[in-house]
N, C-alpha and C positions, 0 to 999 in steps of 0.2 A: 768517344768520337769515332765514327765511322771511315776517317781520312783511308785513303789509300785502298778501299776495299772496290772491286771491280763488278761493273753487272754488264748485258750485252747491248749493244748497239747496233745489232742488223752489221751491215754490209762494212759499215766503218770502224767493224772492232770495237773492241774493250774501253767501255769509259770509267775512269775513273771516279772514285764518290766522295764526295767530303762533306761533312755535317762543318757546317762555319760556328765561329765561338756566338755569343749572345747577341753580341753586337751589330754583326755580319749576317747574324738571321733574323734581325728587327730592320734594317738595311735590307734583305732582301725580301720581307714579308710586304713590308712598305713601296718594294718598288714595283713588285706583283700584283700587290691590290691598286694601285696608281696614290696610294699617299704621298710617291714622290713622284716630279715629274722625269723622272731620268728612266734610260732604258736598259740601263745594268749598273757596274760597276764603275768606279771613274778610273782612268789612266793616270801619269804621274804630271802630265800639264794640267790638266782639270783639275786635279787634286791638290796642287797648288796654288793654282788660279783660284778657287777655293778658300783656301787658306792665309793668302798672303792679300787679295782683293775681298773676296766675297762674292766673288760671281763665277759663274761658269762659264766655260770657252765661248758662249755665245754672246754674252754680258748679263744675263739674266742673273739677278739676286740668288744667290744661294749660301748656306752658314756652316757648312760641313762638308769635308769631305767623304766622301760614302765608297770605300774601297774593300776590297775582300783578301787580308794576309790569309798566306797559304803555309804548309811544309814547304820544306825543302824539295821533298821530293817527289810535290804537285808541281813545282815550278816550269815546268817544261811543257804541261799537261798544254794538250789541242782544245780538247773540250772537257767538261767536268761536271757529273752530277752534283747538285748539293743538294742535301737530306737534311730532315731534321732529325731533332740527336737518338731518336728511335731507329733511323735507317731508310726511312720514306722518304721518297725523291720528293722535293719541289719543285727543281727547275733546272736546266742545262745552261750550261754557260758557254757561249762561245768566244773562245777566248780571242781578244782582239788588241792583248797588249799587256805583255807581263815586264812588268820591272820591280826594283832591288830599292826601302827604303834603308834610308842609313838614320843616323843617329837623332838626323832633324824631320823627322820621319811627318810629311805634312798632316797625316790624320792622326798626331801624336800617339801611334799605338805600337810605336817602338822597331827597330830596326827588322827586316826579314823580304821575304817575297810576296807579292803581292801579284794578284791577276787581276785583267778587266776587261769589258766587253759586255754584249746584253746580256737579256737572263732571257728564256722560254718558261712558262710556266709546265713545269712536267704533271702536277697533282695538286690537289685543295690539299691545305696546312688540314693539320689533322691532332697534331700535338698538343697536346697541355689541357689542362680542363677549360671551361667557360667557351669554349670555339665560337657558341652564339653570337658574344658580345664584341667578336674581331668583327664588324661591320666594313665591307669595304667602302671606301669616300660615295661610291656611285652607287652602290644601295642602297648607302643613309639616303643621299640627295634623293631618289629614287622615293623614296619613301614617304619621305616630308614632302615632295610634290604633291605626289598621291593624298596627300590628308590634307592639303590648304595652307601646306607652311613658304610662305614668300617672305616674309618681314626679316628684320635682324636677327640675327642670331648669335647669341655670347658661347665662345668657346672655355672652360673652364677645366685646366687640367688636374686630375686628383692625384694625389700620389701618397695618399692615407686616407682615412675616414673623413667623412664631412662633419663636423662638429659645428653649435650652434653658433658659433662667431663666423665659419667661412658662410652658412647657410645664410647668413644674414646679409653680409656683404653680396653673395648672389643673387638676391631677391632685389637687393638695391640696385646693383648694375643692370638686372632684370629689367626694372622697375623706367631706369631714366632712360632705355632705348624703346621701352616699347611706345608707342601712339595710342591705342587702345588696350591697357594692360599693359601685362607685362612680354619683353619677349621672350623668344622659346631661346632655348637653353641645350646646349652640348655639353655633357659631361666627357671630356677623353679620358681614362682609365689607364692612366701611367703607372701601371702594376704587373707583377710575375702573374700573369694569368695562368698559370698552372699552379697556381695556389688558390684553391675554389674562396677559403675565406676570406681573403683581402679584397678582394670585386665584390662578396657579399656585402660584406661594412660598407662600401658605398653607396651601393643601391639599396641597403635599410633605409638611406637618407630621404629615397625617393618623393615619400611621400611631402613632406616641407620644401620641394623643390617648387619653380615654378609649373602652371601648370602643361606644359609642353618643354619635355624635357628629353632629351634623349641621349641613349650612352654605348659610348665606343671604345671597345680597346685598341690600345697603340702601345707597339713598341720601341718606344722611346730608349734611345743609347744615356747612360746616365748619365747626373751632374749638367755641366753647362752646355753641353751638344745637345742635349735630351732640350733644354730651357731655349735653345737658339731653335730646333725644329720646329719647338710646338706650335705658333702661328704658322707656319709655312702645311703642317698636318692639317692644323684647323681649318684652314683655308679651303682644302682638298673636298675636305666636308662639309665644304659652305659654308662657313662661319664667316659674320663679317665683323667680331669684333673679340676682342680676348682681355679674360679680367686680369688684370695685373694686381702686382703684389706678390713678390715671390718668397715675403717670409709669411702668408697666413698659412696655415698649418691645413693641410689637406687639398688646397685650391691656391696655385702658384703657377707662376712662367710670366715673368714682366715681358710684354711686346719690347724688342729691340728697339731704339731710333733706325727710321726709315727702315723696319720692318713689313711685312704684307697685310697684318691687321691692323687697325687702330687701338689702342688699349684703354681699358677702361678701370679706371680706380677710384672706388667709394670708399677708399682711405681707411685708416684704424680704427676699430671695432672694438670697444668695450663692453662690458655686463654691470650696468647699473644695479645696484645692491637695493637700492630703494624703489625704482620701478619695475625693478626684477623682471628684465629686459636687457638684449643685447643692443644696444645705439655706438651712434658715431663716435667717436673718441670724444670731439671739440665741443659736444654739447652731454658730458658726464664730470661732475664736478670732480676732483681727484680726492676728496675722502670718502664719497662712496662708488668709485670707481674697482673693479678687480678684473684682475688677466687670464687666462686661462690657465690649467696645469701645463707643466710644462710636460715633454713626451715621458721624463725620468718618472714623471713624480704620477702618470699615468699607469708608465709598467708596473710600480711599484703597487698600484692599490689594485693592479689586477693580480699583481703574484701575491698579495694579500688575500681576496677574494672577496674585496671590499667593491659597493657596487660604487662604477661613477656617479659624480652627482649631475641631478637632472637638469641643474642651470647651463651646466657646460655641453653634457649631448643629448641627443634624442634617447628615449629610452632602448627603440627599436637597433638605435647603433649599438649602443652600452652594450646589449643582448648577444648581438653577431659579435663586439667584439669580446666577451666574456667566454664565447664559444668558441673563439678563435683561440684564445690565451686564456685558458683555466687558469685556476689558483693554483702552486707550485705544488702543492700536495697529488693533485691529480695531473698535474703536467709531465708530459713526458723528460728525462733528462740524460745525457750521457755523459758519467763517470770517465774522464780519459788520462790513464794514469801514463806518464812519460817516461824514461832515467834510462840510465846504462844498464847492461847485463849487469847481474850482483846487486842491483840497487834494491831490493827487496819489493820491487812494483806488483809481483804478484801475490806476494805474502798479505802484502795493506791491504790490495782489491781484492780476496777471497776473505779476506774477514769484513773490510766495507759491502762488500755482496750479502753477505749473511747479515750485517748489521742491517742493512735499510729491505732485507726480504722479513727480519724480526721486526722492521714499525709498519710493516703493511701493507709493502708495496711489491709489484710482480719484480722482481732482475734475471737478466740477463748475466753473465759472467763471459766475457771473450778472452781470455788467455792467450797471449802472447804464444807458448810453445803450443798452445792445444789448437788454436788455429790454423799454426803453421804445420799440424797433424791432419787438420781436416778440411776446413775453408781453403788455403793455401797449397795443397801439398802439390809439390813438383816446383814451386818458384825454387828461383836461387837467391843467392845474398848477393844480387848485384845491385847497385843501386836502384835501377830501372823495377827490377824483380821487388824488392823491399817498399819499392812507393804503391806498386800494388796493391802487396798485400796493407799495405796501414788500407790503401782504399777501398778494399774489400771490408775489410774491418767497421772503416768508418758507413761504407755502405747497409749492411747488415744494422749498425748501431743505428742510422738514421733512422730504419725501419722500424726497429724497434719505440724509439724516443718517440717516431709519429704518431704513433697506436697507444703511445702513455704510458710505455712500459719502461724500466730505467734499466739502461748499459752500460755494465763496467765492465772498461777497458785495459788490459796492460801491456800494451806492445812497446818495443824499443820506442820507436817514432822519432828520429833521430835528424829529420830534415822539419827544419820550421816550415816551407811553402805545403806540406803534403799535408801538417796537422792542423794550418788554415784551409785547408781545402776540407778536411773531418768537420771542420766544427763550421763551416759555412753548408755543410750539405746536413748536416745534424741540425743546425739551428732554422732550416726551412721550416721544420715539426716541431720543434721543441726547444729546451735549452743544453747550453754546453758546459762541463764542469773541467777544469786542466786542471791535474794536479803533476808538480816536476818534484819526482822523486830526487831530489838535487846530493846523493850520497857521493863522497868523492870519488875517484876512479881508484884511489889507490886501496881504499877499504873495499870497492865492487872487486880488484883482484884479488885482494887477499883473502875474499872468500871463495871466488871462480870454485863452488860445487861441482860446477860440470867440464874444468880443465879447460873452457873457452878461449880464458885469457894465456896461457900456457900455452897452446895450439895456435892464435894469431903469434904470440912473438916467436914462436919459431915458423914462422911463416906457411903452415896448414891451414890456417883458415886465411884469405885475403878480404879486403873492406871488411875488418871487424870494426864494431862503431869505438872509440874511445882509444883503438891504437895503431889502425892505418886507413880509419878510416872516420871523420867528425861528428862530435853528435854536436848540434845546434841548441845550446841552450832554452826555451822558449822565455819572452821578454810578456807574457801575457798569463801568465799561470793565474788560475784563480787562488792556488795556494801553493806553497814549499815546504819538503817537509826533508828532512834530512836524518834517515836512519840509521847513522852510525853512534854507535853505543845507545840507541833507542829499544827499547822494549816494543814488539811489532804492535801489542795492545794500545801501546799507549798514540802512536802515528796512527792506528784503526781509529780510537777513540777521536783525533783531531781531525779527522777528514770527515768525520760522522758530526761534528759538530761544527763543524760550517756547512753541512748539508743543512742542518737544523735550524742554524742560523740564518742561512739563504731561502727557506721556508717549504725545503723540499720534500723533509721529513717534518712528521708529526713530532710535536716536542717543545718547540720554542718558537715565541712570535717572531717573523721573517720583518 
């Protein structure tokens, strides 16, 4: 994040820069392109006006509050560039109203400072792959003029692949608004568009869409704010109607009561086993009726490398997502081994390194000490310093895992928020492996090789992790292994075989 970094302002001084968390830049990309109709950020009456009515200070319907938390020591700030997390200005804020939320914080996103006022658009977004398909409301509109689109139009938000049971349900909604035919058709793209293949898996769909289909990305804040915007987005876009059904898998967002679209529901969707066809629920007898996979039972036949079946997607999806998520042998993965000083984290990871480089596969090895020699050198072991480097760490592994290559890890990692932060930035590419070297602390000192623990108790070293300073157990480990009176082979050999088990290595059916 770019907080706090200063660039010039002519005659009025130093503005300061802040790139805003996810949230705050789908909020502000939306109010830049007019997705929304507001003219920056709200204050702390609109913002609860907001939240406690559902309208804005003027009475107009609205279902979120749209604010922008800052640092601390933004909070004072006149004016303020925000960037996106590259460093590229978007747009200047001028600040017209900073306040403090507290613990009932109306845009539930937790207590701290908050600023508000309009925004300026300073530059075109420019981040993230797909930029094509951010259509602003008034260039889609723009567009569909231009080509004869006046009738209705169904808004359908995706937030996965379109599979054959939403495709059908859309063609029906399609179906009972149009007059002649069918009508056209909005896709919104409720996706990280800086992930090229997740927007691909959509638009594979294209073709079994209707035939006037068009498709927008929107960054939607997640969960139920994301579900409350979507008619209020579609809208923006012209949409005059939105398919409801918020559990069909790929195409969801129920219209609110007394929301701004109408909602449209062509109800439950099964696969008729005997007409080998997707139909309405109510006309599928229930002994040859069947459901779809559910998403588990999908990962799993792709980390097999087993092809979906064609009753369930189009082939063209199966393809994109088969190229999205290879089978686990070719999938990238990162090895992250966790434990105290003494715990023997480096000993397993340099023999699991060598083991999964002898079944075939490129690794990496990041070492804990060898990082903090090259990657790292000059941090300290302050806290601050230590969340760093794991994020250095986990950054590098990401890269890795993206490109298919496999990283093993052995840093302390001693705070649980920094090693979901590793495996959330790891798992945009690929997958993530935890392993909690869980050896006690009292065998990790009674080996102290390097006098560590010896030097924390007599207070030379300060935040050592395990004696004044905490290591966080992790509650999420893929696996535990506990090397005291353990043979180092025999903890290599168990972590190499739920590699094999998980189907990452060649060896054993995953």
């Amino acid at each position: 994040m770019n907080t706090g970094r200063e660039e010039g302002a002519g005659a009025g001084g130093r503005v300061p820069v802040h790139a805003p968390d996810a949230v705050s830049l789908g909020h502000l990309e939306l109010i830049l392109n007019g997705g929304y109709p507001l003219p920056g950020f709200m204050g702390e009456r609109e913002a609860r006006s907001v939240a406690e009515r559902g309208r804005l200070l003027g009475g107009e319907p609205w279902p979120v509050p749209v604010t922008l938390p800052v640092p601390e020591e933004l909070a004072a700030a006149e004016r303020l560039v925000l960037s996106d997390p590259e460093g590229a200005p978007l747009a200047e804020l001028e600040v017209g109203e900073r306040w403090t939320a507290g613990p009932d914080a109306p845009d539930g996103r937790g207590p701290g400072p908050r600023l508000a006022g309009e925004v300026v658009l300073a530059g075109p977004p420019a981040y993230g792959a797909m930029r094509s398909l951010r259509l602003p409301p008034g260039q889609l509109r723009a567009r569909r003029e231009a080509e004869g689109g006046s009738g209705p139009l169904l808004a359908v938000v995706a937030r996965g692949p379109l599979h054959h049971r939403a495709l059908s349900r859309i063609r029906a909604a399609a179906d009972s608004l149009g007059a002649d035919g069918a009508a056209e058709v909005l896709v919104l793209l409720d996706l990280p568009l800086d992930r090229e293949g997740d927007a691909a898996a959509v638009l594979a769909a294209e073709p079994l869409m209707p035939p006037r289909t068009w498709f927008a990305g929107v960054p939607l804040p997640p969960g139920a704010d994301g579900d409350a915007l979507a008619p209020y987005i579609a809208r923006s876009y012209g949409a005059t109607h939105l398919l409801a059904d918020p559990d069909a898998p790929g195409a969801g967002g129920a219209a609110p009561a007394g929301g701004p679209l109408p909602a449209v529901d062509p109800g439950p969707w099964r696969y008729d086993t005997a007409k080998g066809s997707w139909r309405p629920a109510a006309e599928v007898p229930a002994e040859r009726a069947a459901d779809e996979p559910d998403p588990a039972e999908v990962d799993g036949m792709l980390a097999r490398g087993r092809s979906l079946p064609a009753w369930f997607t189009p082939a063209r999806v199966a393809a994109e997502l088969a190229r999205l998520r290879p089978a686990r042998t070719s999938r990238g993965l990162t090895v992250f081994f966790t434990g105290l000083s003494g715990s023997g984290k480096s000993t397993v990871a340099r023999g699991v390194a060598e083991g999964v480089r002898r079944a075939g596969r490129t690794v990496t090895l990041l070492d804990g000490d060898v990082v903090r020699r090259m990657l790292s050198k000059g941090l300290t072991f302050s806290r601050e310093d230590r969340d760093m480097n794991i994020r250095r760490i986990g950054y590098v592994a990401a890269e890795i895992t993206r490109h298919g290559g496999v990283a093993v890890c052995a840093p302390i990692a001693p705070y649980a928020a920094t090693r979901a932060e590793v495996r959330a930035m790891v798992e945009e590419g690929g997958d993530f492996f935890l392993v909690h070297v869980a050896t006690p602390l009292e065998v990790c000192e009674a080996r102290d090789r390097k006098g560590l623990y010896a030097k924390a108790r007599a207070g030379e070293i300060p935040e050592f992790t395990g004696v004044s300073d905490p290591y966080e157990e992790p509650d999420d480990a893929d696996l535990v292994l506990d090397t005291a009176g353990a043979d180092p082979a025999e903890s290599v050999a168990e972590v190499l075989s739920a590699l094999r088990a998980g189907g990452w290595l060649p060896g054993a059916a995953c």
